[in-house]
Steps between C-alpha positions, in 0.01 A plus 500: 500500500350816391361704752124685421424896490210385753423274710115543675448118576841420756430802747112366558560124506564539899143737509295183297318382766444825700368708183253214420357533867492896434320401200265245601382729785494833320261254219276389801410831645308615293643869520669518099529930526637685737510263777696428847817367257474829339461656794789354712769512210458867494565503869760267488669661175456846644692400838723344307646820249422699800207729371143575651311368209485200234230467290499201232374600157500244157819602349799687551404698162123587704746581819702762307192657334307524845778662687510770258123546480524478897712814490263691272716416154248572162476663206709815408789355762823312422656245697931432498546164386826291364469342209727259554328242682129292445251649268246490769645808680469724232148335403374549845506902477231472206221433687493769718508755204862597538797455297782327544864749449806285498813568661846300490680286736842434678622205318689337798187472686232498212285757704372837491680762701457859626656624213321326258181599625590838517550518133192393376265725772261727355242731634241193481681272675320342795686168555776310456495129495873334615551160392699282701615318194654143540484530876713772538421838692377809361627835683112559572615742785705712301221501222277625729722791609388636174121583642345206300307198639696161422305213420748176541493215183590231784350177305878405446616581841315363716748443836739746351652748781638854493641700763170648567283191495370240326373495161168610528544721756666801382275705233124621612378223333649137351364251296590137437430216307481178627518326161661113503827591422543806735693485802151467665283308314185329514337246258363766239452875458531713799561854649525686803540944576660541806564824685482718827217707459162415622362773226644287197435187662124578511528605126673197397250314650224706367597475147564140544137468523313617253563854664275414793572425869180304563406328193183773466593827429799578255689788553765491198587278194684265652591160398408090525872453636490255802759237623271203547542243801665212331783762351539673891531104657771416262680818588466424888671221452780653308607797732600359779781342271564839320755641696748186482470511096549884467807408733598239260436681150738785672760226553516359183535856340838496770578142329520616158726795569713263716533315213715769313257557202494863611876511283278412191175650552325813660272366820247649632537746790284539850518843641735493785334334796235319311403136474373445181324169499544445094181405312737494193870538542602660191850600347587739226737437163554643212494110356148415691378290218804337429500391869130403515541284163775346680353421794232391386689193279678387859139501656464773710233751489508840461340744306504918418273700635270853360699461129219719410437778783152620610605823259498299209193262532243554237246537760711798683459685132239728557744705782719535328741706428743408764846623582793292477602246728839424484546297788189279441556416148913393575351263795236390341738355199797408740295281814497155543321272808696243602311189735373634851273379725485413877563172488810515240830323639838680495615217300250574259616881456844365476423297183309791341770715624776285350309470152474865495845510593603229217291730245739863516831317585459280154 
């Protein structure tokens, strides 16, 4: 049997009848915006990642916008970004009036670093945003030794953990998505800025709203970006179980290099000390497509991610031009994702392990 790229129905079938009771009552109340499920999942997501302050937006693309905004990002200022990952992080800098400078990444992690950043600073500079791409851990720490705010990309890493903390928890401000296939998800779109600081929390919440703290007077442009209750009692019935499947997408990453695919491929590398719970676990080769179309004729899904970086998306055009990025383009031609999930069986790794196996020793 072939085993899927995803699979969003097995992990919830356990959750069916609690989620419709979170459902059904969050329907009842009444209360559709910024309710008490809002309100207690940004408690209960804020204890969890260890932070002072949660506060649940529409999207993950509103989150990243907002968190720049909430540290005083506009127009005239650039914000750091890869451009090897989603679209949406480079899109999200628009809005505030900045634009977007891309910088390159380590390919055996697929994120930024210190050094990359420092290459593309410039005088305007006033952020850097530090994807934790596929679940793995950005050196957001050592990016910030360079006198820059770090805004974390966490919508793939949600339950991800550095030596310094959680995902989440290590940059002035974070944003995630909580979109159905994330590590976290909920039952449509989603979003959430998380940080330490009572200042940007109050922003964040400001610009959430319309730019107004009371519904009356409006201090700012802000923004109609609000989680809404039925969204916030899905997701408070998925984090209590988040921990156990970060646990588990870490240990199937350890499955597949047990399985000795490592002699055929390049895997992906966590920073020493670091459990990387994989949204996508994703190798490198020089014969990616070959692989894929292989693969994909014994039934197992996988699939290449970012073919086309940010850099060279029509709609990136008008920053352009942009220096070379050697790193980003080789990765983005070379990656494949192999199946992942929290609920995938060892013997299921071991057949898509053995087919990849099959395809470079034939």
């Amino acid at each position: 049997m072939g085993v899927p790229l995803f699979d969003t129905r097995t992990p919830l079938e356990p959750l069916q009848a609690e989620l419709l009771q979170a459902l059904t009552e969050a329907a009842q109340s009444g209360r559709y915006i910024l309710g008490p499920c809002v309100e207690a999942f940004e408690r209960e997501f804020a204890a969890y990642l260890g932070v002072r302050h949660a506060v649940g937006v529409a999207s993950g693309t509103d989150a990243l916008t907002i968190a720049l905004r909430a540290l005083g990002v506009g127009d005239g200022d650039e914000v750091i970004v890869p451009s090897f990952t989603f679209y949406a992080t480079a899109e999200a800098v628009a809005p505030t009036g900045a634009r977007p400078v891309f910088c390159d990444i380590e390919p055996e992690t697929f994120c930024v670093s210190a050094d990359t950043v420092r290459a593309a600073l410039t005088a305007r500079t006033k952020a850097v945003i530090a994807v934790h791409l596929f679940g793995n851990i950005a050196p957001v720490k050592e990016i910030e030794a360079l006198g820059l705010p770090v805004v974390e990309d966490a919508a793939q890493a949600a339950g991800s953990v550095g030596v310094d903390g959680k995902a989440g928890a290590l940059g002035q401000l974070a944003a995630f998505s909580f979109f159905p296939s994330k590590n976290l998800p909920c039952f449509g779109d989603g979003g959430a800025v998380t940080t330490n600081d009572p200042v940007l929390a109050e922003r964040v919440q400001i610009l959430r709203y319309h730019g107004s703290r009371d519904k009356k007077l409006h201090v700012e442009l802000g923004y109609n970006s609000r989680l809404d209750e039925l969204q916030a009692a899905v997701l408070r019935v998925m984090l209590p179980h988040l921990e156990e499947w970060a646990q588990r997408r870490w240990q199937v990453g350890q499955w597949y290099a047990d399985s000795g695919i490592g002699r055929f491929v390049e895997l992906p590398v966590a920073p020493p000390g670091a459990r990387a719970a994989w949204h996508l676990f994703v190798i490198r080769s020089s014969r990616a497509e070959q692989l894929a179309r292989f693969l994909t004729e014994q039934g197992h899904g996988c699939r290449g991610y970012y073919r086309t970086p940010i850099h060279r998306q029509p709609g990136m055009a008008r920053y352009a031009p942009f220096p070379p990025l050697p790193a980003t383009e080789a990765v983005a031609q070379s990656n494949l994702a192999l199946p992942i999930g929290p609920t995938l069986s060892r013997e299921e790794v071991e057949r898509v392990a053995t087919a990849v196996s099959r395809f470079f020793s034939s």
